[in-house]
C-alpha positions as a Markdown table, in Angstrom:
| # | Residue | x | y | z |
|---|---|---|---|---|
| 1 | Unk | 109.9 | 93.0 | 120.9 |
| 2 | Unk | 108.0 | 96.6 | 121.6 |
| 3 | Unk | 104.9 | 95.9 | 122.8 |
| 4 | Unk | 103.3 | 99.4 | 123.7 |
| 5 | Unk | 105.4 | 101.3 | 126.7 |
| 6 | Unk | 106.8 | 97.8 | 127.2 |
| 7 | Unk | 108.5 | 94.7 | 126.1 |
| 8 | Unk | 107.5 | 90.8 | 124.8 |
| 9 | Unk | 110.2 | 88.6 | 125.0 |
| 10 | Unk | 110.3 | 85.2 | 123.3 |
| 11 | Unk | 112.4 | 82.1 | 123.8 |
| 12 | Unk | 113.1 | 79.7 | 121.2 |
| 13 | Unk | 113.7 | 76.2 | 121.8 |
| 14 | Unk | 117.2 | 74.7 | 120.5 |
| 15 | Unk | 115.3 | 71.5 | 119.8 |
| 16 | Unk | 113.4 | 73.8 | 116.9 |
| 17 | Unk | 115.4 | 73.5 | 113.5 |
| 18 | Unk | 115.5 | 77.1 | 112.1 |
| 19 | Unk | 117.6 | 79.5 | 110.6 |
| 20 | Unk | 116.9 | 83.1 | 112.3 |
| 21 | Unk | 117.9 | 86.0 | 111.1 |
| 22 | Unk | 117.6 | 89.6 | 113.3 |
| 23 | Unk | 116.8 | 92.4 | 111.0 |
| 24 | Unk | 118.0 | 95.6 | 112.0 |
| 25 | Unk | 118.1 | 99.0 | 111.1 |
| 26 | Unk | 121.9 | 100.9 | 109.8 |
| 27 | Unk | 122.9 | 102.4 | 112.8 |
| 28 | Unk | 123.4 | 106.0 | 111.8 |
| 29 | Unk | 124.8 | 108.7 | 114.2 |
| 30 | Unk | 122.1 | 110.3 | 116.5 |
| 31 | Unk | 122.3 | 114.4 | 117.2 |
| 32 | Unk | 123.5 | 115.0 | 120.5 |
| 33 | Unk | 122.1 | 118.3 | 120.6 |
| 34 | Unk | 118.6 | 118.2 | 118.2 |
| 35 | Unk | 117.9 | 122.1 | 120.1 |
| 36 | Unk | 120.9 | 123.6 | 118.2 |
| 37 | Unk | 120.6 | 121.0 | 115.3 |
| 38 | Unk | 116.8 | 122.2 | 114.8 |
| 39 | Unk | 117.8 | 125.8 | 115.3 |
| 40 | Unk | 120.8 | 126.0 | 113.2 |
| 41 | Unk | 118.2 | 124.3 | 109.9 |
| 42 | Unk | 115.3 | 126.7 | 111.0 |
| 43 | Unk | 118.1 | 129.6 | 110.1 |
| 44 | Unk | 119.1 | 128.6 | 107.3 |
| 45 | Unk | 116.2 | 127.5 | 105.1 |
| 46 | Unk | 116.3 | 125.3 | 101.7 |
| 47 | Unk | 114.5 | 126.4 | 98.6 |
| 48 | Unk | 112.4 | 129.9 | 97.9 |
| 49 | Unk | 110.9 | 130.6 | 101.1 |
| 50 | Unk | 113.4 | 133.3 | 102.7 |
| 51 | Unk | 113.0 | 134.9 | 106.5 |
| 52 | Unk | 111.5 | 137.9 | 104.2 |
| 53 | Unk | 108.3 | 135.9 | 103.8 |
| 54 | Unk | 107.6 | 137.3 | 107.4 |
| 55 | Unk | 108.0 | 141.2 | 106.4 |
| 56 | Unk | 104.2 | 141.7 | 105.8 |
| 57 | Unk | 102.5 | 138.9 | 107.2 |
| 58 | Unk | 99.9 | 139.1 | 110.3 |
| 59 | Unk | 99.6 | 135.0 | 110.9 |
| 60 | Unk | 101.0 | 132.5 | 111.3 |
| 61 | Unk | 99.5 | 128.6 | 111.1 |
| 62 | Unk | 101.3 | 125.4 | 112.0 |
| 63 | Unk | 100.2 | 121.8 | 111.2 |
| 64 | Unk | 101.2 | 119.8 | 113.7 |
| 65 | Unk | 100.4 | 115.5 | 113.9 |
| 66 | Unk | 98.4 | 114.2 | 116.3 |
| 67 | Unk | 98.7 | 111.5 | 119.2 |
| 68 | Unk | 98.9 | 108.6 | 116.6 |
| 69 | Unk | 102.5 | 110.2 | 114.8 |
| 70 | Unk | 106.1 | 109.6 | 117.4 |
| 71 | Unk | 106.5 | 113.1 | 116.5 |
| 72 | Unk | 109.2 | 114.9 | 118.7 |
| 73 | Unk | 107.0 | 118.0 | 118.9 |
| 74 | Unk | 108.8 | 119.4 | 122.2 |
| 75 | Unk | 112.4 | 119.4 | 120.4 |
| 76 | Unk | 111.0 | 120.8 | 116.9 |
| 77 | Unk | 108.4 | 123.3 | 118.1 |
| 78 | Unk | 110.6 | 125.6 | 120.7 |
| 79 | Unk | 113.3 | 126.5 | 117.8 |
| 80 | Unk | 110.4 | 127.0 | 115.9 |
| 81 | Unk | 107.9 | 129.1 | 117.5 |
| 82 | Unk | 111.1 | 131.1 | 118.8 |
| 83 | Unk | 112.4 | 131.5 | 115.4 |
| 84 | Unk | 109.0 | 133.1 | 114.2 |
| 85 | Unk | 109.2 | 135.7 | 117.3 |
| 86 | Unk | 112.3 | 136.8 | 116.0 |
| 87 | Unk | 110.6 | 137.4 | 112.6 |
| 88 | Unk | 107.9 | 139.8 | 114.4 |
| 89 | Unk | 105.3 | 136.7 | 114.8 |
| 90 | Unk | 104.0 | 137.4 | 118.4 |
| 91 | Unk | 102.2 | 134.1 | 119.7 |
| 92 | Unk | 98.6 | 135.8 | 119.7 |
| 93 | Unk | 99.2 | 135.9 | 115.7 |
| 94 | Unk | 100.2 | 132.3 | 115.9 |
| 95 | Unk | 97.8 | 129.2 | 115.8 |
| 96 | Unk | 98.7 | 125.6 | 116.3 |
| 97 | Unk | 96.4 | 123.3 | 114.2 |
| 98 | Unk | 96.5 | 119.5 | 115.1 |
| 99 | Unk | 96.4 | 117.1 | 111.8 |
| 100 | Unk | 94.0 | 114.3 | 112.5 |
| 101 | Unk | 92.9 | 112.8 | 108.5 |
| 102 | Unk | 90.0 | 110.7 | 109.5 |
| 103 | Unk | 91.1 | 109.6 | 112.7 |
| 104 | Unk | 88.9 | 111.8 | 115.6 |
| 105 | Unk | 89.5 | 114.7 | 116.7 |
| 106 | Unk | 91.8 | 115.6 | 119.5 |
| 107 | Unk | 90.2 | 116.7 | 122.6 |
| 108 | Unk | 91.2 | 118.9 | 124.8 |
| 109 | Unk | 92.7 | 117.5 | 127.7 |
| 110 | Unk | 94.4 | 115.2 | 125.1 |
| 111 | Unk | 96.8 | 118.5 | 123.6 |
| 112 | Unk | 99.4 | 117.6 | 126.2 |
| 113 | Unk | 99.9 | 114.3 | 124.6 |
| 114 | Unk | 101.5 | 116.3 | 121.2 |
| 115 | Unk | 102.6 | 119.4 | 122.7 |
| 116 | Unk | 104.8 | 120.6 | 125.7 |
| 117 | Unk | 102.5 | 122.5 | 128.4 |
| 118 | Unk | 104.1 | 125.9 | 128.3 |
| 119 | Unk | 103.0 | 125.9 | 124.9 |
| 120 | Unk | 99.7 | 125.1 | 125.0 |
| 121 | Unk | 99.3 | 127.6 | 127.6 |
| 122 | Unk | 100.4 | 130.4 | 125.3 |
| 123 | Unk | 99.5 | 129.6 | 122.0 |
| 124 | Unk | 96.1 | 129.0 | 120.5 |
| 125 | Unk | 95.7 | 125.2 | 119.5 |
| 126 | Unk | 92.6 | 124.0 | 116.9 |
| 127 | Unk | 92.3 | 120.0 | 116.3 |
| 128 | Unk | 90.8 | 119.4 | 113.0 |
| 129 | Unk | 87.8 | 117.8 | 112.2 |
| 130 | Unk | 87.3 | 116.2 | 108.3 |
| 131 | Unk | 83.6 | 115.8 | 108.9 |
| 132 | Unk | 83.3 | 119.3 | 109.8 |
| 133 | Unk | 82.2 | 121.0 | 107.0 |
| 134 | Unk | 82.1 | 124.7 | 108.4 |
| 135 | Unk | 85.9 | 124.8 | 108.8 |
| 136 | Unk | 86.9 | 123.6 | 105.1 |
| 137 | Unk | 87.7 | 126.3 | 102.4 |
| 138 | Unk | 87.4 | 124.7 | 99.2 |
| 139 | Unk | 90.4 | 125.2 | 96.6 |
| 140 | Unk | 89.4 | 123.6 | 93.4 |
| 141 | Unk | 90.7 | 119.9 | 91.8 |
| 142 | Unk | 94.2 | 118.8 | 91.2 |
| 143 | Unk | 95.0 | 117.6 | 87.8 |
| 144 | Unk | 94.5 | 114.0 | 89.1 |
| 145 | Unk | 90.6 | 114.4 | 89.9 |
| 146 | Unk | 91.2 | 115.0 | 93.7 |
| 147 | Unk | 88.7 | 117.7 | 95.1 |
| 148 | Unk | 90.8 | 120.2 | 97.6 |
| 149 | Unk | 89.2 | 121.3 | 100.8 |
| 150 | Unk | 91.1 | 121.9 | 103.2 |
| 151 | Unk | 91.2 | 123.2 | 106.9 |
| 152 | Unk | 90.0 | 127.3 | 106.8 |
| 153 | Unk | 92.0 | 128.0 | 110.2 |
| 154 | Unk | 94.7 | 126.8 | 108.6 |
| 155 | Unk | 94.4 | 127.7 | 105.1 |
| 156 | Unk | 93.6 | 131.4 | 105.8 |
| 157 | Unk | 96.6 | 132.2 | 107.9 |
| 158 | Unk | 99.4 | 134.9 | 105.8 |
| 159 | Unk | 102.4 | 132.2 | 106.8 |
| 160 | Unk | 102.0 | 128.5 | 106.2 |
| 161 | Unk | 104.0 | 125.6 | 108.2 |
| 162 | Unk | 104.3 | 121.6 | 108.3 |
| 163 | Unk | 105.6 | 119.9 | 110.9 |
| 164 | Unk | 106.8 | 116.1 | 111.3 |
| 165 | Unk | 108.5 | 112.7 | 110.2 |
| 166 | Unk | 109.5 | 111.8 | 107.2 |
| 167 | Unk | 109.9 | 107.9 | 106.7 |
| 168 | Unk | 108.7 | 105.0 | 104.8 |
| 169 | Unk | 104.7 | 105.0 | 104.4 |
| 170 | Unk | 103.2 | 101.9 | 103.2 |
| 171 | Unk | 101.5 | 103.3 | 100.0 |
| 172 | Unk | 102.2 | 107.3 | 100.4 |
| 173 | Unk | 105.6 | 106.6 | 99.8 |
| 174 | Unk | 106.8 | 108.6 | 102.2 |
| 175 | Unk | 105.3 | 110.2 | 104.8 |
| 176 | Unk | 106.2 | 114.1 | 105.9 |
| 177 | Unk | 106.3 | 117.2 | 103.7 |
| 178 | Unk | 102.9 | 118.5 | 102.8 |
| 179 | Unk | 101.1 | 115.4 | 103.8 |
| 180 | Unk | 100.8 | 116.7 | 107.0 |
| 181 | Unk | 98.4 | 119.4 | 105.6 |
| 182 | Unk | 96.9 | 117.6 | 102.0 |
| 183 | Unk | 95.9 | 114.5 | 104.5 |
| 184 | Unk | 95.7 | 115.4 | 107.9 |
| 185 | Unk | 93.7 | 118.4 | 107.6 |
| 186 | Unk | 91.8 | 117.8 | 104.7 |
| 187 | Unk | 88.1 | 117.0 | 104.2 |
| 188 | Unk | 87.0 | 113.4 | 104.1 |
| 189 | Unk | 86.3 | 113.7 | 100.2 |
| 190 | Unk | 89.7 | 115.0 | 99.3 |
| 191 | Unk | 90.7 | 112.2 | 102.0 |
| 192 | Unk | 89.0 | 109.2 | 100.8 |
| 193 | Unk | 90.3 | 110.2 | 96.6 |
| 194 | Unk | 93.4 | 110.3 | 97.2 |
| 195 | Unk | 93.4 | 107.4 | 99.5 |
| 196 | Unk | 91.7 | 105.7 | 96.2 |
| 197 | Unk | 94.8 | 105.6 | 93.8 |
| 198 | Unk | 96.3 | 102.7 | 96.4 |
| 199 | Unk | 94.9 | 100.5 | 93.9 |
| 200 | Unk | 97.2 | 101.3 | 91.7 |
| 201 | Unk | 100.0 | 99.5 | 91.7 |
| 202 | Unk | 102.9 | 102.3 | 91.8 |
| 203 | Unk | 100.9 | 103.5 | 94.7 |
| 204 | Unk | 103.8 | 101.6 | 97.3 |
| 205 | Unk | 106.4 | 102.2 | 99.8 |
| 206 | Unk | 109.3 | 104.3 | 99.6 |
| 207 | Unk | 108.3 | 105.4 | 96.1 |
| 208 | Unk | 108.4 | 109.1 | 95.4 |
| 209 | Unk | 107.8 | 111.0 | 91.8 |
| 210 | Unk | 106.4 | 107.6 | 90.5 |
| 211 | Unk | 104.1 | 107.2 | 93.5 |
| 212 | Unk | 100.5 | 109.1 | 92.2 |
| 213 | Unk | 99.2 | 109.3 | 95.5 |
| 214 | Unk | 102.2 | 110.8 | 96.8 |
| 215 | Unk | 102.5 | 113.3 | 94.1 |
| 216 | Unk | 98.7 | 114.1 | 94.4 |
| 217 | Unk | 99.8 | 115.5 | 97.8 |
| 218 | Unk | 102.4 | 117.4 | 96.5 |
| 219 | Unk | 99.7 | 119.1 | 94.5 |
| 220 | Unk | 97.5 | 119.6 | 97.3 |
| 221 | Unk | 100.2 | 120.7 | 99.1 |
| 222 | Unk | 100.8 | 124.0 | 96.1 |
| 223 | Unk | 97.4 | 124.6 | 96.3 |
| 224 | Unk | 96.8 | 124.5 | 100.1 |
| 225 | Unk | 100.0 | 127.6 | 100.0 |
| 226 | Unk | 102.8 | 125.4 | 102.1 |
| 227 | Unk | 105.1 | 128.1 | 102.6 |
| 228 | Unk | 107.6 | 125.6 | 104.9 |
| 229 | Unk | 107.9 | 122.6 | 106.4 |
| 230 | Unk | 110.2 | 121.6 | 109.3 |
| 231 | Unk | 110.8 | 117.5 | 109.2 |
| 232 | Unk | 112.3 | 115.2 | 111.4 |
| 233 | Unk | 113.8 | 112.0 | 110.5 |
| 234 | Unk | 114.4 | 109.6 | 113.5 |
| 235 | Unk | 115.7 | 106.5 | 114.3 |
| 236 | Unk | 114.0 | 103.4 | 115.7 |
| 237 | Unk | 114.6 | 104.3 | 119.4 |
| 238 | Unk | 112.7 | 107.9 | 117.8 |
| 239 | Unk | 115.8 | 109.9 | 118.4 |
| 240 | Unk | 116.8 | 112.8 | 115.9 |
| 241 | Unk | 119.1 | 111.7 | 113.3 |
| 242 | Unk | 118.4 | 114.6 | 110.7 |
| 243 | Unk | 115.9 | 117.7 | 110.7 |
| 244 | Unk | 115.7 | 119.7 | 107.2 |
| 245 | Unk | 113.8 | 122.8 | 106.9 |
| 246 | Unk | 112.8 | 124.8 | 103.7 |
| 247 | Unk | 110.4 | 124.4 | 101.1 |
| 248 | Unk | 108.7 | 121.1 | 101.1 |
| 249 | Unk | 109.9 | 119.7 | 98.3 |
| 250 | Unk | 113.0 | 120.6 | 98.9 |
| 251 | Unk | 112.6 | 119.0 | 102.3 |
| 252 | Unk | 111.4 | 115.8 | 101.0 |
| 253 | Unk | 113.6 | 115.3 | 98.4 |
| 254 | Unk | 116.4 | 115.6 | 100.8 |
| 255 | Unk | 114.9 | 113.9 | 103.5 |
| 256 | Unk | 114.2 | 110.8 | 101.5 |
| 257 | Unk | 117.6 | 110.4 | 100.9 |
| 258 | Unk | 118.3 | 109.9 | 104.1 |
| 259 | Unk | 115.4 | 108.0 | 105.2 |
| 260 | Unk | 116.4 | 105.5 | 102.5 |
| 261 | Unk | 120.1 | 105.1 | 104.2 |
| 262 | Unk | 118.4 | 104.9 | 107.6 |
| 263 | Unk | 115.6 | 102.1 | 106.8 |
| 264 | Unk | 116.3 | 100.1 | 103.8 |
| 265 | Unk | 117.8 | 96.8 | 104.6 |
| 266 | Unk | 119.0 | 94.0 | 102.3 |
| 267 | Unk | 117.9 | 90.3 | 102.8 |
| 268 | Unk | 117.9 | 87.3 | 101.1 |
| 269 | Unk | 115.0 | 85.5 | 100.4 |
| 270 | Unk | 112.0 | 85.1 | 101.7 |
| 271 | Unk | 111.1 | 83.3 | 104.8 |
| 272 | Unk | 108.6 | 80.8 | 106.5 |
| 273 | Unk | 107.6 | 83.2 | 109.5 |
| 274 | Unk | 107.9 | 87.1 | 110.0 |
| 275 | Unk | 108.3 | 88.2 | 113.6 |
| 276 | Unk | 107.2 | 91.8 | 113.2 |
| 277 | Unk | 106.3 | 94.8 | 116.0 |
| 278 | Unk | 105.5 | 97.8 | 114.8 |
| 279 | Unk | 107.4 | 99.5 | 117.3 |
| 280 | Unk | 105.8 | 100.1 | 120.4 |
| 281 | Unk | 103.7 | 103.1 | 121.0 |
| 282 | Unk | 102.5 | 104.9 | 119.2 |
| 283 | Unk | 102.5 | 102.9 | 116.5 |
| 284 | Unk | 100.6 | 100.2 | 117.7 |
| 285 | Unk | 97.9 | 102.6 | 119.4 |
| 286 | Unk | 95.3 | 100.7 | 117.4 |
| 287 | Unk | 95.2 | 98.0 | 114.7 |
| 288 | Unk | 94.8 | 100.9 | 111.6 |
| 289 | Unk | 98.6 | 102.5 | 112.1 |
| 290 | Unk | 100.0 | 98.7 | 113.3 |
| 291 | Unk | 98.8 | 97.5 | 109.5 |
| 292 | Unk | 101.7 | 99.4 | 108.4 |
| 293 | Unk | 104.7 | 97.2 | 110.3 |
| 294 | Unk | 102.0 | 94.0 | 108.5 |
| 295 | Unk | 102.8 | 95.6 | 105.3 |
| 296 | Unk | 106.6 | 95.6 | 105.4 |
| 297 | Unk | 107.0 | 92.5 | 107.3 |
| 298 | Unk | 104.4 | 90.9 | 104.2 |
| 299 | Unk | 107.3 | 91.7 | 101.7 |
| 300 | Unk | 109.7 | 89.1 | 103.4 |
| 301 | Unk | 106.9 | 86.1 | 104.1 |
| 302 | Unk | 107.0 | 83.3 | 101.3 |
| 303 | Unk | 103.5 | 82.5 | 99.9 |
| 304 | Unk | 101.9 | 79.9 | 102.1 |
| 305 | Unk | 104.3 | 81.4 | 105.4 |
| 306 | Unk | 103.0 | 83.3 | 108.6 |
| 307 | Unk | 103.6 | 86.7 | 110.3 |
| 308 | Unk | 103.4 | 87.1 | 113.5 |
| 309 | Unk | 102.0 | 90.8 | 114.5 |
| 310 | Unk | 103.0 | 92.1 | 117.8 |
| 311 | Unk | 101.1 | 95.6 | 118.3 |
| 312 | Unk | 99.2 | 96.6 | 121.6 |
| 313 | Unk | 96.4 | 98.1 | 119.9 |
| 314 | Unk | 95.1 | 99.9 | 123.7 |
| 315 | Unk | 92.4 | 101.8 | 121.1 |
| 316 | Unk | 91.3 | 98.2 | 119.4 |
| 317 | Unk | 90.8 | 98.4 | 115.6 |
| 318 | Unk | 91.2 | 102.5 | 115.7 |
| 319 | Unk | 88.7 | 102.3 | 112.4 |
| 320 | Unk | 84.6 | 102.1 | 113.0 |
| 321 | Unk | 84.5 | 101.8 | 109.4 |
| 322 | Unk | 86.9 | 99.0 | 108.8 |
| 323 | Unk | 85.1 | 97.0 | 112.2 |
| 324 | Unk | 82.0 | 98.1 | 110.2 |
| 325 | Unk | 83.1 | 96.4 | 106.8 |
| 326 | Unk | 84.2 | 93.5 | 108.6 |
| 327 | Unk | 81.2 | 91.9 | 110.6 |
| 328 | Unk | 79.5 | 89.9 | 107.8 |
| 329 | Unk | 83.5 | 88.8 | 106.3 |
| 330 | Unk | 83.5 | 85.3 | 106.4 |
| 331 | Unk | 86.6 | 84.4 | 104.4 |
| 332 | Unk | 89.4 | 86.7 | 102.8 |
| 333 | Unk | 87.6 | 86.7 | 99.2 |
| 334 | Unk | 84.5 | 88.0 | 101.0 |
| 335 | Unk | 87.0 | 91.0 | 101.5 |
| 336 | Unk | 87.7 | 92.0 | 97.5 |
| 337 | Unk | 84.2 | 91.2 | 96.3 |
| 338 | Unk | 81.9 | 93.3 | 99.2 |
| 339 | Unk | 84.8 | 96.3 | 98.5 |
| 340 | Unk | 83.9 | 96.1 | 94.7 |
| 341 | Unk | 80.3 | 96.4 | 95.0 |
| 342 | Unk | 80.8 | 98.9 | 97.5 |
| 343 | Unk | 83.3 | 101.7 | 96.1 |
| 344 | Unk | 86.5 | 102.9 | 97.7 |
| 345 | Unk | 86.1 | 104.2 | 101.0 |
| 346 | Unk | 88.2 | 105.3 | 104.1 |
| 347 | Unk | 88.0 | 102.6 | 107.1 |
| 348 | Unk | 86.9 | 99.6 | 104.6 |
| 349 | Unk | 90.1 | 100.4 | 102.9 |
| 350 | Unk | 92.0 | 98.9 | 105.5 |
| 351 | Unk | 90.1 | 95.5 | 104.9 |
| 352 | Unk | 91.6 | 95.7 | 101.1 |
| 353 | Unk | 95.4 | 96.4 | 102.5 |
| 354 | Unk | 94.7 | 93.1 | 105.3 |
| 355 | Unk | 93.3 | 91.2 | 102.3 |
| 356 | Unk | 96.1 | 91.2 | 99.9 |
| 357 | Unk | 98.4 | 90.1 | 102.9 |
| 358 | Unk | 95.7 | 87.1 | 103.6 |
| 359 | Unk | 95.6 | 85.5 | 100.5 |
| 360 | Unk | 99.4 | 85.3 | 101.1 |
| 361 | Unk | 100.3 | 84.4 | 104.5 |
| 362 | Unk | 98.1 | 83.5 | 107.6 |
| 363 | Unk | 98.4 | 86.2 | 110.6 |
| 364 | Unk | 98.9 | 86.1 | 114.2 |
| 365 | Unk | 97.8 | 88.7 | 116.3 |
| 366 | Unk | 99.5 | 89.8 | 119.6 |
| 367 | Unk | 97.4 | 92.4 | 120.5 |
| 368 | Unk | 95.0 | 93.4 | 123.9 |
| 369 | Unk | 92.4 | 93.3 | 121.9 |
| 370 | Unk | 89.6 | 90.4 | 122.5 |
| 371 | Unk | 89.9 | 87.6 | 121.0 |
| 372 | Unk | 86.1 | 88.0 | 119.0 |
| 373 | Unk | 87.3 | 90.9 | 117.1 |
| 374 | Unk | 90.1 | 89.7 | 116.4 |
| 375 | Unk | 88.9 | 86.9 | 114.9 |
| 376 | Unk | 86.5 | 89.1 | 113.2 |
| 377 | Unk | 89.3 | 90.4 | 111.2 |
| 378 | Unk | 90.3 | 86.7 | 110.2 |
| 379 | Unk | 93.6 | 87.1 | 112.3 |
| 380 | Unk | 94.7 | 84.8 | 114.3 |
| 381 | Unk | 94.6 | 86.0 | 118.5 |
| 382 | Unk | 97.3 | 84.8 | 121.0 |
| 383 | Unk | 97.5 | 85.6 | 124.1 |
| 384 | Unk | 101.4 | 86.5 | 124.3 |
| 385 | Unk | 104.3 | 86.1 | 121.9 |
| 386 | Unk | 104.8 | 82.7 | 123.2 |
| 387 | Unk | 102.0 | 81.3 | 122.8 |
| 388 | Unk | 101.6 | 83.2 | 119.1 |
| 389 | Unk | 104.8 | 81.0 | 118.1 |
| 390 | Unk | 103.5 | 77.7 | 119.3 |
| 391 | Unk | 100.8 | 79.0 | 117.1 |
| 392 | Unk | 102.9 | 79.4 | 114.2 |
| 393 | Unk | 104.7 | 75.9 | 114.6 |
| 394 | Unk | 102.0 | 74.6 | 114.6 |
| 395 | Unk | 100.3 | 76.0 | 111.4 |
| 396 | Unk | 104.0 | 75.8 | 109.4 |
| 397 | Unk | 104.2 | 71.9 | 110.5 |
| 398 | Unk | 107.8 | 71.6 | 109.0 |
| 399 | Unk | 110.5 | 70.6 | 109.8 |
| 400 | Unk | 113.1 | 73.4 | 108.9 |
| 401 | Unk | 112.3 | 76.9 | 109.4 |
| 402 | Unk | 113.9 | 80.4 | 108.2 |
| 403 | Unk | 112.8 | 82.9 | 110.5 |
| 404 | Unk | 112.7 | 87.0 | 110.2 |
| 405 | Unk | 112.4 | 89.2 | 113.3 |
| 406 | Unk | 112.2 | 92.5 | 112.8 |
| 407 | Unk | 111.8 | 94.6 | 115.9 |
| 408 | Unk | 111.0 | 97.7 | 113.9 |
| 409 | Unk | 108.7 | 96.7 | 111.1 |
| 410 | Unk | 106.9 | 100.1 | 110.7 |
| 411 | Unk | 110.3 | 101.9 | 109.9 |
| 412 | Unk | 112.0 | 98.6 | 108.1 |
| 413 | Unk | 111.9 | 98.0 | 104.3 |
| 414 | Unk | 113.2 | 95.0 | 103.4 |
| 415 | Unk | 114.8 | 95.1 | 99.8 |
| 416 | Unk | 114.5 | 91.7 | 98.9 |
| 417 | Unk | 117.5 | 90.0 | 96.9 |
């Protein structure tokens, strides 16, 4: 299983009763040359935003994700930033902003991590800040309540672009398209109402035009000026299967398409215990990205089952707010009724997702994080994957067991039949 840059293995006895089942992703083809692939899409752009967009423009800004996102920045960004030369964009006029949400900003010494060196020795790069109220432009309300302010280095350049992933998010829908900007370069207000509407039920994964938080975004998105965004769409190993480039709608309906054909899987039933990794790095970096693999791996546990969570988490919880919430939880329906009295907010919201998987299913933690927190959290800590299934035998105490493993939980969506 991917355990950060590494591996967990696990043996199972033959003495143990079970029926296992592996669940793996369609293996579609991989691009054996993503340069020319990426290159070939940049030139020929879907939707209304022509090369002629360029003619009388003077800058140039492109959202980039930050260290938390497997984002293949050194394949996409060369085509890219080559392809705007050619359209008269010198690099002085171009500025490379790095999307961060909530999570902290980037520091310096840490560009390296999401961009090649040669370009962040010739192009000017900004990390954004949502607390940084300074560096926000407001742009009014979108029709669902949601107050825009968004990143001013950003929003002020003539030419507009979004870079990343689209795949599976566990209540955006999808991930990719104008998220990158609405999101992760927004202000914490705009943030933390948008991030309110996963309390409604529609707000799930792999959901599009009936997903209101997704759509929110979309509108953010119009208003923020996305002129084009340049997606991704990789397998589990993180190789390039498809890149689209165009308008972002555009982009995102046709890249949902294929992210549907690349991780929706069919299974039967439900099972006793879930075997999930969310991949390796980075998306187990900390405990807020790994909820995501918790989230699809909670769609194939039977009520009263476990999950087994194996996610490095080298940066702990990765939420001061959620560790906040959760010092004085002493039992998951502590969880719903402290998040009521308080009011939706970014960080505790995490508590709510962990919540509505705990009053299913118990959860055990592989993790390096200390045993305390975890704990804390009302997981369950093991020390190795081992030693988390002798946990799970234990706590299932049966006799017969139908097992689930999926490798790449962050990037799997079971469709339950």
């Amino acid at each position: 299983m991917p355990y950060g840059d590494s591996n967990l293995s696990l043996d199972i006895p033959h003495s143990i009763a079970a029926e296992i089942e592996i669940i793996t992703l369609p293996q579609l083809e991989i691009c054996s040359d993503p340069t020319k692939l990426i290159s070939d899409n940049i030139h020929n752009p879907m939707g209304s935003n022509p090369p002629s967009a360029f003619k009388h423009a003077k800058s140039v800004a492109i959202a980039i994700n930050d260290k938390t996102r497997p984002v293949p920045h050194h394949y996409l960004l060369p085509p890219l930033l080559e392809y705007l030369k050619k359209n008269g964009m010198p690099s002085s006029s171009i500025k490379l902003v790095i999307s961060t949400g909530t999570h902290p900003p980037m520091k310096k010494q840490e560009f390296s991590l999401v961009v090649p060196q040669a370009i962040e020795e010739e192009y000017e790069i900004y990390s954004h800040d949502c607390d940084e109220k300074k560096n926000l432009v407001f742009l009014g309300v979108t029709s669902r309540g949601t107050p825009v302010y968004i990143n001013k280095h950003y929003y002020e350049a003539d030419i507009k672009i979004v870079v990343g992933n689209i795949e599976p998010h566990h209540f955006m829908g999808f991930s990719g398209g104008s998220k990158t900007v609405a999101i992760g370069l927004a202000g914490r207000e705009t943030i933390e109402k948008n991030h309110s509407m996963l309390l409604d039920p529609r707000s799930c994964i792999a959901t599009y035009e009936t997903n209101p938080m997704r759509m929110d975004v979309e509108e953010i998105g119009k208003m923020a000026g996305v002129h084009f965004a340049l997606n991704a769409i990789l397998n589990s190993e993180k190789q390039i299967v498809k890149v689209l480039f165009g308008d972002p709608e555009e982009v995102m309906k046709a890249g949902i398409v294929a992210s549907k054909q690349l991780c929706q899987v069919k299974t039967t039933g439900r099972y006793d215990l879930v075997i999930a990794s969310a991949g390796g790095y980075p998306k187990d970096i900390n405990l807020y990205q790994a909820q995501k693999a918790l989230t699809n791996a909670s769609l194939l546990v039977r009520d009263g089952g476990t999950i087994i969570l194996v996610a490095s988490c080298p940066e702990g919880s990765g939420s001061a707010g959620y560790e906040e919430f959760m010092m004085d939880i002493q039992k998951t329906e502590d969880i719903f009724t402290k998040f009521s009295a308080q009011g939706f907010r970014i960080g505790p919201h995490k508590a709510l997702l962990f919540g509505r998987i705990l009053k299913r299913a118990r959860v055990v933690l592989v993790s390096q994080m200390p045993e305390e927190i975890v704990r804390k959290f009302l997981l369950i800590p093991a020390r190795n994957l081992q030693d988390a299934f002798h946990i799970a035998l234990h706590t299932l105490q049966q006799p017969y067991l139908r097992i689930a493993v999926m490798p790449y939980a962050t990037v799997t969506v079971p469709d339950v039949v």
